[in-house]
N, C-alpha and C positions, 0 to 999 in steps of 0.2 A: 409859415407857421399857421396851424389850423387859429380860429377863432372861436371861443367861448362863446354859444350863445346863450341868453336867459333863457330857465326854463320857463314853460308855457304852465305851469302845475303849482298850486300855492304850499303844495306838501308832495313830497316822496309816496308812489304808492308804494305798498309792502302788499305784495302778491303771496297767497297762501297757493300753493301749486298743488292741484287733486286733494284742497283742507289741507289740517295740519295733519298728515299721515305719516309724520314720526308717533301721532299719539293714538290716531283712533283707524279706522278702517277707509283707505282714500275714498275720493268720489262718493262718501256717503253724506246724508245729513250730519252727522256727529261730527265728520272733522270739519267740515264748512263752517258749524256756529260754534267748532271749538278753534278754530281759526280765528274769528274777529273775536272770540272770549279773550285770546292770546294777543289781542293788538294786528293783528294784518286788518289792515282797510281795504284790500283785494281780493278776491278768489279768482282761480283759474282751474278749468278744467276743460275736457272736450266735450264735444256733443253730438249727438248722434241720434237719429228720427228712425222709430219704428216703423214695421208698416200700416198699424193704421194711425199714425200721422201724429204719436207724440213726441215732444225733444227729450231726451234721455241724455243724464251725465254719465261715461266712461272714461276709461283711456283707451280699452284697443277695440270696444266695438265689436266684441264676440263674446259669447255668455257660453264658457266652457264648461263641457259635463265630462264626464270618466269616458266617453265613449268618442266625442266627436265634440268639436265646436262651431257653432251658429251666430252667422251675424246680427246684429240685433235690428238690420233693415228688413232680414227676414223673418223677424217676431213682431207678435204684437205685444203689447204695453204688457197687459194681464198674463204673458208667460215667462217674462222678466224677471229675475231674483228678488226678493224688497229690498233688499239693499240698494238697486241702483236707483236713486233720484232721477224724478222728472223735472224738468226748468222749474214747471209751475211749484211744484213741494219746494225747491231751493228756493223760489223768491218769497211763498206764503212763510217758510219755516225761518228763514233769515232777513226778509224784510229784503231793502233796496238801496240802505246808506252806506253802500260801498263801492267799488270799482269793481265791474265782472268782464272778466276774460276770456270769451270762448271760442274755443281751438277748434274751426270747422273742419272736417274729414272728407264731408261729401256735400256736394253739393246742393241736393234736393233740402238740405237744412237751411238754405238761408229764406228759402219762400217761406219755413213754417216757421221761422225764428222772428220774420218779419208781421207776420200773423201773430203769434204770439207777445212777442216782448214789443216792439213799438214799429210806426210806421218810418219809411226814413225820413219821411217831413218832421219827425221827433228829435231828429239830431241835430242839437247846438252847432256841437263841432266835433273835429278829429284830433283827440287827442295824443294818441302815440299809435302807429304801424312797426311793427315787426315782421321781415321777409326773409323767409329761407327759402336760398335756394340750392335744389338739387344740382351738383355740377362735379366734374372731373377735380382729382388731385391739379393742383395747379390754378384753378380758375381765378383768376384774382378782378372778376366782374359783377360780384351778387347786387352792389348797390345800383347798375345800371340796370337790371332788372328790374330790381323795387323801384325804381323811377317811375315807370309805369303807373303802379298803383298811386303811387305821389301824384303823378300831376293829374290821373283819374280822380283824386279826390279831390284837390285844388279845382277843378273843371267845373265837377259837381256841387262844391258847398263856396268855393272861391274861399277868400280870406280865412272864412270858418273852417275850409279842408285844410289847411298849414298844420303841420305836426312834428310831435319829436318822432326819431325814427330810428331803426336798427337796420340792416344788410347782413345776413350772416349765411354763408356759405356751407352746405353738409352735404355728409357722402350721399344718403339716401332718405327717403320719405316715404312716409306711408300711401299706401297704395300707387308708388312709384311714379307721385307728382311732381310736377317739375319745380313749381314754385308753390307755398304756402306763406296766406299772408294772415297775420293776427293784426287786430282793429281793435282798437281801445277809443271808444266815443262819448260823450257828454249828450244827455238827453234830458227834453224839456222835462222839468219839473211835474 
């Protein structure tokens, strides 16, 4: 019989996924601060670095027009929609007493995410990883993949890298990844 462990979290988050975008227009400022208006203590969305080197919130990462669609690695900041929020307008326009979730795409974001939002000497601890992994009908091994990431962060922060954790298995990923991992951290004050 599995084991109940205590959770690590003195409250439930309540994840607002892309704001509240049953009400307002996803991934924008309006449903981010009509989210925590609404009680979520979390947002989540993706993000994504332009080319000249800002973090931009989306979901897919391509700014469609009538004709063709462009990735938003190949724009820069200033031929972006105004609709899509930069990190910096999400943390100026909603502050920071919340739990933020962001869904990396690519990787040239975590150098500018690390520039940006904090150093990793800022991180307390590890609060919850979530790992998908890309794998065949049948695969019944997502959570020995997330292993990986587990004891890489146990490695790095020891004690402080212990986390609550998910394993979940799916057909496909974006940009035909094998595994994607979401990080949920506690960072110094």
């Amino acid at each position: 019989m599995q084991q109940r462990l205590p959770s690590l979290l003195s409250e439930p988050i309540l994840f607002a996924h892309r704001g509240a975008s049953a009400y307002a227009p996803e991934n924008t400022l309006d449903a981010f601060s009509l989210a925590l208006k609404l009680g979520a203590n979390g947002l989540e969305s993706d993000i994504w670095v332009t080319r000249d080197g800002v973090l931009v919130l989306d979901h897919d990462g391509v700014v469609k027009s009538r004709l063709r669609s462009k990735p938003i690695a190949e724009m820069d900041r200033s031929a972006l929609p105004s609709h899509i929020p930069s990190l910096e307008q999400l943390l100026q326009h909603c502050g920071t007493q919340y739990q933020l979730s962001l869904d990396v795409k690519d990787p040239v974001v975590f150098e500018t995410i690390e520039r940006t939002v904090a150093n990793i000497d800022d991180i307390v601890r590890v609060v919850r990883v979530v790992g998908y992994v890309n794998g065949v009908a049948g695969f019944i091994n997502p959570p020995v993949v997330v292993n990986g990431a587990s004891e890489l962060f146990v490695h790095i922060w020891g004690e402080a890298g212990k986390h609550a954790r998910s394993a979940i298995g799916v057909a496909d990923l974006p940009l035909d990844a094998p595994v994607e991992i979401e990080l949920t951290v506690e960072l110094k004050a």
